[in-house]
Legacy VTK file of the C-alpha trace (Angstrom):
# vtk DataFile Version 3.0
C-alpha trace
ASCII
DATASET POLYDATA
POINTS 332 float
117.230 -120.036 -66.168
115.048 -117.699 -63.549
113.045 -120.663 -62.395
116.582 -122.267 -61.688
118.226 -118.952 -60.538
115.421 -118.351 -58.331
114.651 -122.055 -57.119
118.202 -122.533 -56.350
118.359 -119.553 -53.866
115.327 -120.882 -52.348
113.653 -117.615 -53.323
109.285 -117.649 -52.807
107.507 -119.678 -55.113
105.033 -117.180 -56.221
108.249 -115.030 -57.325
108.667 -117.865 -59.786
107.744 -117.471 -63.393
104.744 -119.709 -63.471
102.385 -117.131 -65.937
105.430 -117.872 -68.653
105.283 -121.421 -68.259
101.685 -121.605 -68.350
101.943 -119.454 -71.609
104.334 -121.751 -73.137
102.394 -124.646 -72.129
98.641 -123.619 -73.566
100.892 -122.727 -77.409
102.839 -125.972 -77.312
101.961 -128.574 -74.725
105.156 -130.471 -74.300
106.449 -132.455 -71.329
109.788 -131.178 -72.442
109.619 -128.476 -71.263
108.838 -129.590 -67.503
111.354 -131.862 -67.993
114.197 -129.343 -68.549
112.897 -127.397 -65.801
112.789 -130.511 -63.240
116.608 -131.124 -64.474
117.971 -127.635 -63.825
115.830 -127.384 -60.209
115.731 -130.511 -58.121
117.860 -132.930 -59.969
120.602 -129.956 -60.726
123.553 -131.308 -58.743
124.097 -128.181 -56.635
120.566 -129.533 -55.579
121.173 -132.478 -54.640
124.091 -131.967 -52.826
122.621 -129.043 -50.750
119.153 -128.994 -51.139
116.557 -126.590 -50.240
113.883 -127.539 -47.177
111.334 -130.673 -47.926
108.533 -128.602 -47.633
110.177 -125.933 -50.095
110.400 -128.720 -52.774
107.810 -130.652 -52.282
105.538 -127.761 -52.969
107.643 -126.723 -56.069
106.900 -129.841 -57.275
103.637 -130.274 -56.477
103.320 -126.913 -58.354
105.397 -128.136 -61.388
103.042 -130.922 -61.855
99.067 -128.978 -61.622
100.932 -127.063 -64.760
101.798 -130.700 -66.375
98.121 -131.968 -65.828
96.440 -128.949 -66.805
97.476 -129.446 -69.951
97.011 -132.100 -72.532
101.274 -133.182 -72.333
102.347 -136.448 -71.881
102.409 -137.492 -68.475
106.315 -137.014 -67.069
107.287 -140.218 -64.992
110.653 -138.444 -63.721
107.985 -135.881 -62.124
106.342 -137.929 -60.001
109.371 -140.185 -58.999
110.843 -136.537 -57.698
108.126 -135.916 -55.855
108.026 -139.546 -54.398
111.631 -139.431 -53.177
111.061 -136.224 -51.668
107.546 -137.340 -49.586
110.489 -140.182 -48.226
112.874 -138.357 -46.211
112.891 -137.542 -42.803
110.566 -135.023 -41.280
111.534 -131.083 -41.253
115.058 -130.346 -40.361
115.636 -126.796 -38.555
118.075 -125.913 -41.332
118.525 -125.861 -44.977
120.482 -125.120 -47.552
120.399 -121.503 -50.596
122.614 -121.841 -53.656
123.393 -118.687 -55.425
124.982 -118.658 -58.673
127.563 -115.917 -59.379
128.061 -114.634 -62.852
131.452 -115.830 -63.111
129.669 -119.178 -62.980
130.957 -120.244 -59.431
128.301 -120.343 -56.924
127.924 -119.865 -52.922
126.237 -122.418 -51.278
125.103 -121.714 -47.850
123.609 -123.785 -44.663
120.430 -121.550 -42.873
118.172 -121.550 -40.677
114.930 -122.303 -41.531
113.022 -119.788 -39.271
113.691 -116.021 -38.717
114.519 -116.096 -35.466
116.670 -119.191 -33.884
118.598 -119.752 -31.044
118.075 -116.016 -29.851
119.456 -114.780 -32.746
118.421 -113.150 -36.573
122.065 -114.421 -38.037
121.400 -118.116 -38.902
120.060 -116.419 -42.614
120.432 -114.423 -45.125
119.095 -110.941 -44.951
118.443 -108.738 -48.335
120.957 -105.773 -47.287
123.620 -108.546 -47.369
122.868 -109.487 -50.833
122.257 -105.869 -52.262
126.135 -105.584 -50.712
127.175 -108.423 -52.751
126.060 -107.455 -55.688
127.545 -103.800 -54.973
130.869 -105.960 -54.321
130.404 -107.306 -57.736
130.151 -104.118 -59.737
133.408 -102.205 -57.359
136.060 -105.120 -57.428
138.895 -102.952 -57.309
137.992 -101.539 -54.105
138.669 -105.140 -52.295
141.380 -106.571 -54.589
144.841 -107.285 -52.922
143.130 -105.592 -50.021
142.352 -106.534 -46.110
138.756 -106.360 -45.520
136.780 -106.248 -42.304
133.185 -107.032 -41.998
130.864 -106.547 -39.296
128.250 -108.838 -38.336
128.516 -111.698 -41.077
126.259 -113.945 -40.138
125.874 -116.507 -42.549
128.676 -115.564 -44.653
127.451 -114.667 -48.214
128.789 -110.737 -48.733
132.323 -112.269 -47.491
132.232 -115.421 -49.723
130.529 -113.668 -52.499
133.866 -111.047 -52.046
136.757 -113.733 -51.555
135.338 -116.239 -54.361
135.265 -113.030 -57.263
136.802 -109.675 -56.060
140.140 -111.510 -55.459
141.062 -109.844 -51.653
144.520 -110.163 -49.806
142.411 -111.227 -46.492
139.147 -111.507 -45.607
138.374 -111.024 -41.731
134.714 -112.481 -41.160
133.364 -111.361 -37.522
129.881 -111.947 -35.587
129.214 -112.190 -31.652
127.094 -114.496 -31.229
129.109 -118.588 -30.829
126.260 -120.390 -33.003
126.247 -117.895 -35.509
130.054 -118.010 -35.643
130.045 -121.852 -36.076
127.656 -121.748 -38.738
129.822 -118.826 -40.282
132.803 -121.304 -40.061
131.052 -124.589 -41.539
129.571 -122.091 -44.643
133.069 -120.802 -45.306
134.568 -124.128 -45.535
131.429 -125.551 -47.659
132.398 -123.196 -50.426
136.362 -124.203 -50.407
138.181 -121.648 -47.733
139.819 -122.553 -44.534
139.541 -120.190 -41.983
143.068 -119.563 -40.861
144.166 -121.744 -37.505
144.607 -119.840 -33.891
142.917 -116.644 -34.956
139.089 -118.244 -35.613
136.603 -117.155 -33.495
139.161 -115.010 -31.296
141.184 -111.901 -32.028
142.794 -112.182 -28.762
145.450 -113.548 -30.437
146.783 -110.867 -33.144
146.484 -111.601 -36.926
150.102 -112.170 -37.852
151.243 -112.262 -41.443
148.640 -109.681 -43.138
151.347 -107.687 -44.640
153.077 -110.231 -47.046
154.038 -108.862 -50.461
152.739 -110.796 -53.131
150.278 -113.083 -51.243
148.223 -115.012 -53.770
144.484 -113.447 -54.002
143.465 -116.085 -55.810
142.863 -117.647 -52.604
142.692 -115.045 -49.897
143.786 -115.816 -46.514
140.370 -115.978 -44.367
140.062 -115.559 -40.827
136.973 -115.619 -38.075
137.308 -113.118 -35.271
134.463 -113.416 -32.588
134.155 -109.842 -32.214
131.854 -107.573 -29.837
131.380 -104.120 -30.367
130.876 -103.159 -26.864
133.996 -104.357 -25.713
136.454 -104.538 -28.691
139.536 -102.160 -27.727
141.455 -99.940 -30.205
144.947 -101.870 -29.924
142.352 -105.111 -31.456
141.237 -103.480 -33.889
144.556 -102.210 -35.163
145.865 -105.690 -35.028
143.318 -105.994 -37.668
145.044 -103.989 -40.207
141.657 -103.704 -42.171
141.682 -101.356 -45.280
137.948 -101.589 -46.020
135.132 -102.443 -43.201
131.698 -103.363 -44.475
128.368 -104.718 -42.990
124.936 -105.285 -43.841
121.774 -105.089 -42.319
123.333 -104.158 -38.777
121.350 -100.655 -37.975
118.009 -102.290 -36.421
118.314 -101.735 -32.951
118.782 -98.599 -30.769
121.257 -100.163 -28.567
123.180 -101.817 -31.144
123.758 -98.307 -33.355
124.984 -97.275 -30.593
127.586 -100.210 -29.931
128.349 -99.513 -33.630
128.902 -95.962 -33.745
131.045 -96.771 -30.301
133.314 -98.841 -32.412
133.682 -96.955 -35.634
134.748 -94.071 -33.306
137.470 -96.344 -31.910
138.111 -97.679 -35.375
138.980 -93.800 -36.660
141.640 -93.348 -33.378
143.396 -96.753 -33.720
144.984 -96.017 -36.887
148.771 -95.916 -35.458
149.708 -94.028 -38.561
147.794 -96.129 -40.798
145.160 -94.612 -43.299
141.502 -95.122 -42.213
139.758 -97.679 -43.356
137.029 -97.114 -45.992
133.563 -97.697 -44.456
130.683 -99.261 -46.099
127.241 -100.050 -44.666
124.224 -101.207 -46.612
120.363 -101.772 -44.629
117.450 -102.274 -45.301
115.331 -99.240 -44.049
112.118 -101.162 -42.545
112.334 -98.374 -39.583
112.838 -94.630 -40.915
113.371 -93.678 -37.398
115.928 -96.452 -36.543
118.056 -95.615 -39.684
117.598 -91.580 -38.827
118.785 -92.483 -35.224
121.530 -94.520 -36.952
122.631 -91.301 -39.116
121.855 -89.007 -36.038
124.631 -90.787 -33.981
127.057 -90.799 -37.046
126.398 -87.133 -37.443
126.945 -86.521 -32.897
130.090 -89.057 -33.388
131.279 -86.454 -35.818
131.503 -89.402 -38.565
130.727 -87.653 -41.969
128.692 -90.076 -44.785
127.112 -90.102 -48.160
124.888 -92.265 -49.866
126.183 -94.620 -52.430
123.845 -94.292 -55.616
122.237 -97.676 -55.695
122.341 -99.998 -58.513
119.209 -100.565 -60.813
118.319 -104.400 -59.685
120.213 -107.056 -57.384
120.943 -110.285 -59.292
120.259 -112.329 -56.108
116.613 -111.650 -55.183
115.346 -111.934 -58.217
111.339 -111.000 -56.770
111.570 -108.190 -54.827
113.780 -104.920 -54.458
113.332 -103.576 -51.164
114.245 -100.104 -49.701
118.397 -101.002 -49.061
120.893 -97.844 -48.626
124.366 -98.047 -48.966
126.086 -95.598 -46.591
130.056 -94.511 -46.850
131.575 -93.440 -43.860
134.244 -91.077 -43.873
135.993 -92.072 -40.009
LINES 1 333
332 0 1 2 3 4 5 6 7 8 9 10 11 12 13 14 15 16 17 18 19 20 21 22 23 24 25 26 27 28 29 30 31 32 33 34 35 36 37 38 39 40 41 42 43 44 45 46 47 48 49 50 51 52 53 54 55 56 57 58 59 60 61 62 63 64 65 66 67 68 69 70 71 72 73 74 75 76 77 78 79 80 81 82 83 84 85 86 87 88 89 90 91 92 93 94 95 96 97 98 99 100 101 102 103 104 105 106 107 108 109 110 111 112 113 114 115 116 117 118 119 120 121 122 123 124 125 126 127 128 129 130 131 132 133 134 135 136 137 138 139 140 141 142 143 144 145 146 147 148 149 150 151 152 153 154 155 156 157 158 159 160 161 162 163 164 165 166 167 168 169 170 171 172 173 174 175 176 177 178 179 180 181 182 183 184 185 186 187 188 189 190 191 192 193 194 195 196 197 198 199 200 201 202 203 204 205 206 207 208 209 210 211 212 213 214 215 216 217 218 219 220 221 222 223 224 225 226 227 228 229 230 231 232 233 234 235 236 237 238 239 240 241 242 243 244 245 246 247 248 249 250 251 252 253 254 255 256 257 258 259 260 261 262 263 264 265 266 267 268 269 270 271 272 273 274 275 276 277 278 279 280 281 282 283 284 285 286 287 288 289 290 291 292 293 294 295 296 297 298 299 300 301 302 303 304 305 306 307 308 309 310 311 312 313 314 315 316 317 318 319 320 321 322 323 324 325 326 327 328 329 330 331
C-alpha cells in the first residue's frame, strides 16, 4: 500500500520503500510479490487513466525490475511488457498527472506541470503547504460543513477538492490570478466530478447569486472560480462573496505579495455589511524565516491578531518528507 500510496501521488522514488522489498525478497524470492506491486502502481486503473510522467515510470520500473533480477525469482513477463509499452509513447509531455487517495477511499486526481516554474508562474503544481492544509481539512470537518469557503491562491486545486469531495461544504469559491493557472484550476475541478458554476467562473464581476439557500445539498457543493487579484479586489467584491471561512496555502513567499495579502485581508475585515468575519486560515511552508516574520510583521502593523494552529503529527499525502509548514489563524 505505501509503494502504491506514494507511486500514485507521483511522490520521489527514493521515498519509496525499496529496503522492505529487498528484505522480503532475499527471505522469500517470489515474483509475486512484484507482481502485486506492478498491479497496484502502473496497471492500477487510476494509473492508467491519469498517469504519472514517462520518465517517472519508466524509472519506477526500471527500478522494480534490478530488485526482480537480483534475486533468484522467476522472471515476471507482465514486467517487462510494462516497461515496453511505456519506452512506446510519445516523447515528454510538459504536464502530468498525481493521484491522491483520500481515506474515505475517493481520490483527487490532478493535471500538473511537470517543471517548477511554467508559463511565469509556480501554480501549475502542487506545493506541500497545500497538502499539510488538506490534511488539516480532514481532521476539522465541521469547520467547512454547510459552510461558504473562500480560498486564496488555489492553484491546482487539491486543498479545495480535497474539502468539497469529504468535508461536505455549502460552496466552495476557488480563486487564483493568473488565466493559465485558472484554466488548469477549472479542467482539475471538473476531472474529479464538479462543475464550476456558469457566469461566475473566472470573474467575480458578476456577483455570486444564490449562496444563501436553506437546505442546499452538501453532498455536492455548489463550486465556483473567481479570477481574483489582491491588489485590486474592492470590498463591495468581496462581500458579494459571502465567505464564512478563507484559507490559502503556501501564499507568503514574496515581499510584495504579503503585502497585496495583508491589503486584502484588511479589506476583507471592513466589508462585512453586518456579517460576522470570516475565519482565516493560512498554512506555508517557512523556507524564508525572514519572509514569514515580514509576513507576521505586516499582520501585526495591519492590526490583524493570529495564533498558531498546533500542527498535526504526519501529513498522509507526502508520505517522505515533513517539512517546516505553519498553520496561522487570523483573527480580522
Amino acid at each position: 500500500l505505501r509503494f502504491q500510496r506514494r507511486f500514485l501521488a507521483a511522490r520521489p522514488l527514493r521515498s519509496l520503500p525499496w529496503p522492505e522489498l529487498e528484505q522480503s525478497l532475499r527471505t522469500a524470492p517470489d515474483s509475486a510479490l512484484l507482481a502485486d506491486i506492478l498491479h497496484k502502481t502502473i496497471l492500477h486503473p487510476l494509473c492508467v487513466k491519469y498517469p504519472p510522467s514517462a520518465k517517472y515510470r519508466r524509472c519506477f520500473l526500471t527500478e522494480l525490475i534490478k530488485k526482480l533480477e537480483s534475486t533468484a525469482a522467476e522472471p515476471l513477463d507482465e514486467l517487462y511488457e510494462a516497461l515496453a509499452d511505456v519506452l512506446k509513447e510519445e516523447e515528454e509531455s510538459t504536464h502530468c498527472y498525481k493521484n491522491y487517495l483520500l481515506p474515505s477511499g475517493d481520490s483527487v486526481s490532478l493535471c500538473e506541470s511537470t517543471a517548477l516554474i511554467s508559463r511565469g508562474t509556480t501554480g501549475l503544481l502542487t506545493w506541500e503547504a497545500a497538502l499539510h492544509l488538506a490534511q488539516w481539512a480532514l481532521q476539522n470537518p465541521g469547520l467547512f460543513r454547510g459552510r461558504t469557503i473562500l480560498e486564496l491562491g488555489s492553484g491546482v486545486g487539491f486543498t479545495g477538492i480535497v474539502i468539497c469531495k469529504t468535508c461536505q461544504p455549502r460552496t466552495f469559491i476557488f480563486s487564483d490570478c493568473h488565466p493559465r493557472v485558472l484554466r488548469q484550476l477549472g479542467e482539475n475541478i471538473q476531472l474529479n466530478g464538479f462543475t464550476p458554476e456558469p457566469d461566475v467562473t473566472c470573474s467575480i464581476q458578476t456577483e455570486p447569486q444564490g449562496q444563501e439557500v436553506q437546505g442546499q445539498n452538501c453532498q455536492n457543493p455548489k463550486v465556483i472560480v473567481a479570477e481574483l487579484h489582491w491588489g485590486s479586489v474592492t470590498e463591495k467584491q468581496l462581500l458579494a462573496l459571502r465567505a464564512d471561512v478563507v484559507i490559502a496555502a503556501d501564499v507568503v513567499y514574496d515581499p510584495e505579495i504579503i503585502l497585496a495579502l495583508v491589503g486584502m485581508l484588511q479589506k476583507l475585515s471592513t466589508s462585512r455589511a453586518g456579517r460576522k468575519a470570516p475565519e482565516v486560515f493560512i498554512a506555508s511552508t517557512i523556507r524564508n524565516p525572514d519572509t514569514y516574520q515580514l509576513f507576521q510583521a505586516q499582520l501585526d502593523k495591519a492590526g490583524i491578531r493570529w495564533q498558531v494552529i498546533p500542527a498535526q503529527s504526519s501529513c498522509n499525502f507526502l508520505y517522505d518528507v515533513q517539512p517546516d509548514v505553519t498553520i496561522l489563524q487570523l483573527f480580522i
